[in-house]
C-alpha positions, 0 to 999 in steps of 0.5 A, a space after each residue: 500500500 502507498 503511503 501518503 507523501 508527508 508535506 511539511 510546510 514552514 508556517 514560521 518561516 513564511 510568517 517570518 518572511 512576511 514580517 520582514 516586509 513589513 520592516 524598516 520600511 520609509 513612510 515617505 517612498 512607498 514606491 522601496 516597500 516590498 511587493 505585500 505592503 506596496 500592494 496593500 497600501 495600493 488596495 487601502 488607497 484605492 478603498 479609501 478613495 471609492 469609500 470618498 465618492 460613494 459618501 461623497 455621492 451619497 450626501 448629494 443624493 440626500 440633498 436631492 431627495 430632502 429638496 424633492 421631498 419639499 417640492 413634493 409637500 408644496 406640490 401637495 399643498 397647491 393640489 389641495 388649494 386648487 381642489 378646495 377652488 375647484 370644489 366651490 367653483 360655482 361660489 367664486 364665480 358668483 361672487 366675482 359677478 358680485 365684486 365686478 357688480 360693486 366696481 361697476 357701481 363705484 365706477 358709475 359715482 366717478 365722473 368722466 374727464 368731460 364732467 370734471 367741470 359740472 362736478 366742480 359746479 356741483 361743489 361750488 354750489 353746494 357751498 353758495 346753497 349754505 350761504 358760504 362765501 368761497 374766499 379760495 377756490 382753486 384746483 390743483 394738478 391731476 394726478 393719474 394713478 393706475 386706474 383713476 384720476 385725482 384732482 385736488 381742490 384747495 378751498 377755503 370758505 368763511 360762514 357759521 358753523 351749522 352752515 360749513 356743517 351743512 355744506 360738508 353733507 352736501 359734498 357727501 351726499 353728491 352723486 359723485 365721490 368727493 372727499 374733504 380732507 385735512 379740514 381746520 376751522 378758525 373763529 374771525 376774531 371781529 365777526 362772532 359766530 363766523 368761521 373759516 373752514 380751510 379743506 382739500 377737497 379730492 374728487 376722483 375721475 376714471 381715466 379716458 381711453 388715452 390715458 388707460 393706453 399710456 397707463 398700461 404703456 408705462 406699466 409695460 416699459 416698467 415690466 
């Protein structure tokens, strides 16, 4: 019968041999290590910059799916809005005709820039009406805003309380919007019972068809 050859195998000598490959060796040329440890230190490398861009990859990724999480909650929010809208659809329109109603009437109290004088008649016999002398009369420069016109009324008219009182509910009362604003009242020292009432009267217009036009040009050259 054969025998089974006996391997003798010099497990010392081969641990031996691989730590001293490992020893004295120059941390600053690498390239002078022995084959084992130049070969590890490659696979360390290598690991180590692969481990960088992987975490490197993975952080961007994580920065990605925090912002797509966001646009996703937004998303959400806008998509509840628009199905609240869409639910009471019939109720906005109804009151989009009520809002558009109310600024039709409010447009009917604005005079037109051909009425503007009949509109300042109407103030200046509103006062005349009260027994009120008009001692200053003067409007002022228009000023354009987007969707009307203000004109300014310097006024200054002398007479007795219950009159000047009187007079301010005229001007109220108009069919026209006009407003009296930054209103004072001064005693005449030598005429008792008489006052001076000193005002800014405003009454608006809307904007003929010119001036909308240069209106939306300018807002156009603004854009």
């Amino acid at each position: 019968m054969a025998k089974t050859p006996k391997i003798d195998v010099d497990f010392k000598g081969i641990q031996d041999k691989l730590k001293a490959q490992f020893t004295g060796l120059d941390p600053n040329d690498p390239s002078q290590w022995p084959g084992l440890p130049r070969n590890l230190l490659f696979v360390a490398v290598c690991a180590a910059v692969v481990a960088a861009l992987w975490f490197a990859w993975l952080k961007n990724s994580d920065e990605e799916l925090i912002a797509e999480k966001a646009r996703e909650e937004q998303l959400r929010e806008d998509y509840r809005k628009k199905l609240v809208q869409a639910v009471n659809l019939d109720a906005l329109r109804k009151q989009l005709e009520q809002v558009q109603q109310y600024v039709t009437q409010l447009e009917k109290q604005l005079p037109s820039k051909a009425e503007m004088d009949a509109l300042l008649s109407d103030i200046n016999q509103a006062g005349l009406g009260r027994s009120l002398q008009f001692e200053v009369f003067r409007p002022g420069q228009v000023s354009v805003k987007e969707y009307y016109a203000e004109l300014p009324i310097t006024v200054r008219v002398t007479g007795t309380y219950h009159d000047i009182g009187l007079f301010a509910a005229d001007i109220a009362n108009l069919s026209r919007i006009v407003t009296l604003n930054n209103m004072t009242l001064t005693p005449i020292k030598d005429r008792e019972g008489v006052l001076i009432l000193d005002c800014t009267a405003k009454t608006f217009r809307y904007l003929d068809q010119d001036e909308v036009a240069a209106q939306q040009r300018a807002s156009g050259a603004k854009k």
